[in-house]
C-alpha positions in Angstrom: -17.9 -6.2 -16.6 -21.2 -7.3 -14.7 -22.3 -6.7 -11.3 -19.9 -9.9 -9.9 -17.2 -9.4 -11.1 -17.6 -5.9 -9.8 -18.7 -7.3 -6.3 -15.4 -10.1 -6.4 -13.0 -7.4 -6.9 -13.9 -5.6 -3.5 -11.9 -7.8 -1.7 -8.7 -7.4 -4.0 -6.6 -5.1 -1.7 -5.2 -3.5 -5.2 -8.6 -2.7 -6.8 -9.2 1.5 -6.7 -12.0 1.6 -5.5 -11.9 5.0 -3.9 -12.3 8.2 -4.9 -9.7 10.8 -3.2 -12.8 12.4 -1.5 -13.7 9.1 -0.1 -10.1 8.2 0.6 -9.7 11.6 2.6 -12.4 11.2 4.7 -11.3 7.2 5.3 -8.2 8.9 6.6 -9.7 11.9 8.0 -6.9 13.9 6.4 -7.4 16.5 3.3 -6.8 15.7 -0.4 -4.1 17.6 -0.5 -2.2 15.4 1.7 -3.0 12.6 -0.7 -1.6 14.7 -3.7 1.7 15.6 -2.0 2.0 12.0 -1.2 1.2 11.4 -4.8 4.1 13.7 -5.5 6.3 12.4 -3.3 6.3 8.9 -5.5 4.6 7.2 -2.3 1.4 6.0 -4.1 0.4 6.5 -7.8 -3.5 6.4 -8.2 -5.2 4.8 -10.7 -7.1 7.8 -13.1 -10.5 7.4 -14.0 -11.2 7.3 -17.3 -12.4 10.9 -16.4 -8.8 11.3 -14.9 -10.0 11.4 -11.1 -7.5 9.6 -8.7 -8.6 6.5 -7.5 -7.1 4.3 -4.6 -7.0 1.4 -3.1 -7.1 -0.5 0.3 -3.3 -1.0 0.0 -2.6 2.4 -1.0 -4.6 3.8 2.1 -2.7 1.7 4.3 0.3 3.2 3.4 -1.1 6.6 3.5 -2.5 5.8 6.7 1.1 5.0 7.6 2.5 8.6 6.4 -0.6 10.3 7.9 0.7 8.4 11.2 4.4 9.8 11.1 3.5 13.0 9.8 1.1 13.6 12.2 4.2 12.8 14.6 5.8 15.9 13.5 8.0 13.9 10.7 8.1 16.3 7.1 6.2 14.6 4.6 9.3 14.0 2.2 10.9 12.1 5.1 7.7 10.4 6.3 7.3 8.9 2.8 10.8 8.1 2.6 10.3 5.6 5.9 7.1 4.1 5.0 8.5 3.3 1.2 11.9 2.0 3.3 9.6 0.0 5.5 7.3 -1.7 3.3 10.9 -2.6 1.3 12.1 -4.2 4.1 8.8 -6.4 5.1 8.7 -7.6 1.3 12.3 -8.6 2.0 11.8 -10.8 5.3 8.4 -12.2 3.1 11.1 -13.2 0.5 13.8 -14.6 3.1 10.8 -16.6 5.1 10.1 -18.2 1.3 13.8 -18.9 0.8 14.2 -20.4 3.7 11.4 -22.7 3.8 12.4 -23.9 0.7 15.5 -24.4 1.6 14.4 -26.5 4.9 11.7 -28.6 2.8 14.6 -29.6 0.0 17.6 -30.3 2.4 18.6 -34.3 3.3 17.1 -35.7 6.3 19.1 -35.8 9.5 21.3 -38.8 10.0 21.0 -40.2 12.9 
């Protein structure tokens, strides 16, 4: 891999490129929050070939989520619960919006 394709990734929201120290600080939260999320089935890290976690923008966004409602008083199992919950239910409306606009370009035109 050279130095581009290194630099292009960056912007791929799915690329770990965090470390859980650098991921804990981003979410000023500890690492062991980010494990019992891990635990919980909310995000699965990537391991380093050294087998350190590694995360990525998408994953701290739903941490960042968690963080949000656990910080609200919600247990962790439950806060999880929601976020996985609402990120199913946003990739379903993104689904309905594509079936729907496919539906609209393919139907006849209006008679008048």
């Amino acid at each position: 891999m050279t130095a581009d394709d290194t630099f292009g990734r960056l912007d791929d929201d799915d690329y770990p490129a965090y470390t859980m120290g650098r991921a804990a600080e981003m979410l000023g939260t500890t690492q062991g929050f980010l494990r019992a999320i891990g635990e919980a089935r909310l995000i699965t890290p990537l391991r380093s070939a050294g087998g350190h976690r590694r995360y990525s923008r998408y994953q701290l966004r739903i941490a960042a989520r968690a963080r949000e409602l656990v910080d609200h008083g919600t247990p962790i199992e439950a806060a999880c619960r929601i976020v996985i919950l609402e990120d199913q239910l946003e990739e379903a409306r993104h689904i309905n919006a594509e079936y729907r606009r496919a539906a609209e370009s393919s139907a006849p035109p209006a008679s008048a």
